[in-house]
N, C-alpha and C positions, 0 to 999 in steps of 0.2 A: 504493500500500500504506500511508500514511498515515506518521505522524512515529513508530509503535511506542508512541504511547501511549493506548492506547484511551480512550475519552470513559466508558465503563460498566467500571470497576476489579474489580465485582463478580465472582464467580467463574465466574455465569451469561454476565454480559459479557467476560469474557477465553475460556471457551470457546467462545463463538459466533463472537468475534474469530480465535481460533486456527481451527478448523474451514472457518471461511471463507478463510483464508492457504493452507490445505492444499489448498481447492479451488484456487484463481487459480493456487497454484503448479504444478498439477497440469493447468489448465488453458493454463497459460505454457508447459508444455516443461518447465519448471525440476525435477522431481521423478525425468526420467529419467536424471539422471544420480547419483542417491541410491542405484540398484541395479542388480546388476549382472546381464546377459542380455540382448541382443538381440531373444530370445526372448518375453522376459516385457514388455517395451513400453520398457528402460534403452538408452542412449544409446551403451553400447557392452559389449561383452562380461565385462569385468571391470570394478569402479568406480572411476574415473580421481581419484586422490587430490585431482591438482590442481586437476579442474575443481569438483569439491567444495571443495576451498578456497577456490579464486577465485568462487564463488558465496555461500558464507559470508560471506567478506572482504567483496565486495559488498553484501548483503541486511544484514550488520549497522552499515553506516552509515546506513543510512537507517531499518532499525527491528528492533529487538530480537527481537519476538513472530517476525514473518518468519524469522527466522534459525532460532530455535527450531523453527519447524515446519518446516521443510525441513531440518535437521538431525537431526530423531527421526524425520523420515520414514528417511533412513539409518542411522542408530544401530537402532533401534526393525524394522529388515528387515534389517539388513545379515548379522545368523547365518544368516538364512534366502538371502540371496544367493550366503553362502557356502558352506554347511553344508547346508543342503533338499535334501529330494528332489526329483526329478521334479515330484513329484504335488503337494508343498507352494510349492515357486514357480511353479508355475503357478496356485495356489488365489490365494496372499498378493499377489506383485509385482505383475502390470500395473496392482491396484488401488492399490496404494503409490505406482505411479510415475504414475497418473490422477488422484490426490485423493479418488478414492473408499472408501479405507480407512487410516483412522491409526495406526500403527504405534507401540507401546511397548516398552521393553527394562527388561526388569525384575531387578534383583540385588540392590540394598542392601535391607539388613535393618535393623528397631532395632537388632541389636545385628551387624551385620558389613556395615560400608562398604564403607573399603580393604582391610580384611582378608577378598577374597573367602571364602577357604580357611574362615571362620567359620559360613557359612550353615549356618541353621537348619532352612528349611524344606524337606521332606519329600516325598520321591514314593514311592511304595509300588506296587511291580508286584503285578499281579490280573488274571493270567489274561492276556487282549489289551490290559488297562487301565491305566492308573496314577490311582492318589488321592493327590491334592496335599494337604496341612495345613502349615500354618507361614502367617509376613505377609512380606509387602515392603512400605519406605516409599521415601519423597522419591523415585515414580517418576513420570516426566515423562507428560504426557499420561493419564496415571491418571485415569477419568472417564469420557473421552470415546475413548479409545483404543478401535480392534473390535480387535485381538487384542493379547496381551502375548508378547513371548517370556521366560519363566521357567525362572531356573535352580534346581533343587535338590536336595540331597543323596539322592543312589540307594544309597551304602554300598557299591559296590564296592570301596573303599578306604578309607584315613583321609586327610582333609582335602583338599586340592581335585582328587585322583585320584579322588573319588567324587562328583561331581557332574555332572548329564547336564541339558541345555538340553531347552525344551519349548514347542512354541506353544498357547498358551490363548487361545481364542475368547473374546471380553468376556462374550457372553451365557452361558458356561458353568453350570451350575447348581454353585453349592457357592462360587463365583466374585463376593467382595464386595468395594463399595469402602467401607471400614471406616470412611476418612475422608477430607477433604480439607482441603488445606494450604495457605494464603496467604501469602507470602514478599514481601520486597523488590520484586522485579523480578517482576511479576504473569503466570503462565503454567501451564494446569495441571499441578496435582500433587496425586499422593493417596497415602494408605495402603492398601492391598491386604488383605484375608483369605481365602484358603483354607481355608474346613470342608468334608474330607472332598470336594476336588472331583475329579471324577474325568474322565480322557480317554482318547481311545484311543489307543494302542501308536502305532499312525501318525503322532501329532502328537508323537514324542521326535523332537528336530532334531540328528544325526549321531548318531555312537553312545553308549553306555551310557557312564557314567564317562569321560566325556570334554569335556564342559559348559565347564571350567575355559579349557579349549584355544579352546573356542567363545569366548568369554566375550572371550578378550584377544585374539584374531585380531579379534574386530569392534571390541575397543578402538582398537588398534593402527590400523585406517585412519579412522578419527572422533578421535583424538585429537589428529592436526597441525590440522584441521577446527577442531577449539576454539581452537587459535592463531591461526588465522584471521580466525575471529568476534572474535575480540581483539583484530587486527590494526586489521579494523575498524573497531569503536568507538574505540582511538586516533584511526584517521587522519581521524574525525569530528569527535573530542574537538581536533583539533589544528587542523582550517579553523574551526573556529566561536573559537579562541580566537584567529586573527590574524585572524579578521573581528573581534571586540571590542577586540583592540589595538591595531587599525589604524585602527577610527573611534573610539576614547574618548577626549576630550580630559583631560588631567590637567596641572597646573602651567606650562598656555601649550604642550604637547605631545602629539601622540600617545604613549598609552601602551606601543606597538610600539617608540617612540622612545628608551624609556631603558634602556642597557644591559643591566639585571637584567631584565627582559623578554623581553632578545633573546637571553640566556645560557640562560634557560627554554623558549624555543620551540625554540632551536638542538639542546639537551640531548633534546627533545622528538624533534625530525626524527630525528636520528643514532641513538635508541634503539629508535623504531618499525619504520627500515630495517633495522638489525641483525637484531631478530628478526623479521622479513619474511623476511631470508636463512635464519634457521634454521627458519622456519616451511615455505617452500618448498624447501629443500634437504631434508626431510624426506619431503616428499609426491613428491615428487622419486625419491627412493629406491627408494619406496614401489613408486610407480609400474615402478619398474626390478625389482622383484620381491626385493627387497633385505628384512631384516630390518630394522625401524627401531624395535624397541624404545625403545634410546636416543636414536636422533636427537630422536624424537616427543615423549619425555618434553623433552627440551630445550626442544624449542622452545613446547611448552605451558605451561611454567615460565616461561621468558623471554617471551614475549608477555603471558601474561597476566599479568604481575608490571609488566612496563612500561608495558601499557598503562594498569592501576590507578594509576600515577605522572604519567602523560602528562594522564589526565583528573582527575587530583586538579590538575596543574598550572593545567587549562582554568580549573576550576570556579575556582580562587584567583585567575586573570586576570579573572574575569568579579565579583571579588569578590562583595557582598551580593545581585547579581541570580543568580550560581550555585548555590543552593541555594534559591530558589524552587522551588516542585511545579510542573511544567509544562516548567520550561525545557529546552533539549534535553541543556546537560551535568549539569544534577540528574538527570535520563530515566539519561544515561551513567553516570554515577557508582552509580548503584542496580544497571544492567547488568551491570557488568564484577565486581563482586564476588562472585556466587558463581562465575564462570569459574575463580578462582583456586581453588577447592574440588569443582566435581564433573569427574568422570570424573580421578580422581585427584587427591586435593589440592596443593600447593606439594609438601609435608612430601615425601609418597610419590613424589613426581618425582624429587626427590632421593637417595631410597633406590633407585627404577629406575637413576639412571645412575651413579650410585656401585659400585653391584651389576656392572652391564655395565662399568664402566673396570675392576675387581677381575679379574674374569672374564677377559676378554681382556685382562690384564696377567697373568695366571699361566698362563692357556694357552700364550701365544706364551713366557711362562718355560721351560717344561716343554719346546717345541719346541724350544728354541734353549742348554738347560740343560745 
């Protein structure tokens, strides 16, 4: 699968890259365990949090784009794994889980990120139909994705009691990609517009006003998944720095050799295992059929915050050759930073488990009051 850095940067070359990751992976086995059904061609009936992790954790040491694409194959199907009818996971998954269909999951807005509850955009029931109007941006796969799953506001209620989840076929008519977006760490992304597009009653994915539910059930098992991928590139970020400390000679010694060195990689080891435990103690849960609101946001916060440290550490070991274009921890360092920002930022991690310790510190109040 290569070192995740493609030789063609361009946007035409990172899709072809990506497209082609979706097949191998899909031709590997790797993609059946991104959805859940026996049924539908997945690995096992429900989707096993862990082996999702431990296949992230994997694929993102050795290359970024990889990790990406078998991670939006889950994120990008996983409402439909949970939430589809009949008729719609047998349309979407075996191709999700073959390579043969790329999967997008569509929410943020310009103007509503983290604040799902803000969406803008629009579904208007007609008859058997609905017509979509509004945009989504910074959606993964955007481009080259064949379906998106989109959420948007139905108006059964005010704010995120009124929004109902949707699968949009790419070729949709009404169905554009407005724009597309080059970032740091090169993987598609585009801008979305809905004029006026419309589809049938059959592709709303669960019920009416109830989107929002959709929306954080598929968060919720992709989110220890991103700790994962973080896990990862740390423990990448960390053999490539005691491979440079351990042959750089500096003042008649290896560089491994001088205390501040070994205080660094020590700090390094101790911090990537911790959240290791809270990555998998999460998916863990998960698995046990447990609510992991909190766990997940933890360990999404704490890995991906450590491991940003761990490979800021590398690239500082590897001094003026670390931030060369090319080398694997400049690759890392470009990597891990928007980990810390999508599928909930730092910020909003914090308000998730501050919220859950509140919660269950006045409930068990009230019980025991």
């Amino acid at each position: 699968m290569g070192h995740g850095h493609p030789e063609d940067e361009s946007i035409q070359g990172i899709d072809e890259a990506c497209r082609q990751l979706v097949r191998q992976l899909g031709e590997g086995g790797w993609l059946k365990y991104a959805i859940g059904g026996t049924a539908y061609g997945a690995s096992a009936d429900t989707i096993d949090t862990r082996a999702v992790c431990l296949i992230r954790e994997t694929l993102a040491q050795y290359s970024g784009l990889a990790d990406f694409a078998f991670a939006m194959q889950g994120l990008g199907s996983g409402a439909i794994s949970l939430f589809g009818s009949e008729a719609q996971k047998l349309k979407y998954l075996p191709r999700v889980a073959n390579g043969s269909a790329i999967a997008a999951f569509a929410i943020s807005e310009p103007d509503a990120g983290s604040d799902v509850a803000a969406l803008g955009c629009e579904a208007r029931k007609e008859g058997e139909s609905y017509v979509l109007n509004g945009e989504k941006t910074w959606i993964s796969n955007g481009g080259i994705a064949s379906f998106y799953v989109v959420f948007a506001r139905t108006g059964e209620e005010a704010g995120a009691r009124g929004i109902t989840a949707f699968v949009v076929d790419a070729e949709t008519s009404g169905l554009e990609i407005a724009e597309r977006i080059e970032v740091m760490a090169p993987h598609p992304l585009a801008r979305l517009a809905f004029k006026n597009c419309r589809i049938p009653a059959a592709q709303r994915l669960g019920e009416a006003g109830k989107g929002f539910k959709v929306a954080m059930a598929t968060l919720d098992i992709f989110r220890s998944s991103v700790a994962a991928a973080a896990l990862g590139f740390a423990r990448r970020a960390m053999e490539e720095a005691l491979r440079r400390s351990t042959s750089r000679k500096m003042f008649g010694q290896a560089l491994a050799d001088f205390q501040l060195t070994q205080g660094k990689l020590a700090k390094m080891a101790t911090e990537i295992d911790a959240a290791a435990l809270l990555t998998y103690r999460a998916a863990w849960l998960r698995d046990m059929g447990k609510s992991v609101t909190v766990e997940a946001a933890m360990a999404k916060m704490t890995a991906t915050e450590i491991a940003q440290q761990a490979i800021d550490t590398a690239v500082q070991i590897f001094g003026a050759l670390g931030v060369v274009s090319g080398q694997t921890v400049e690759r890392l360092y470009r990597e891990i930073r928007p980990l810390r920002i999508y599928e909930g930022a730092t910020e909003v991690q914090q308000i998730i488990i501050a919220r859950g310790m509140i919660k269950a510190f006045q409930e068990s109040e009230r019980e025991h009051g």
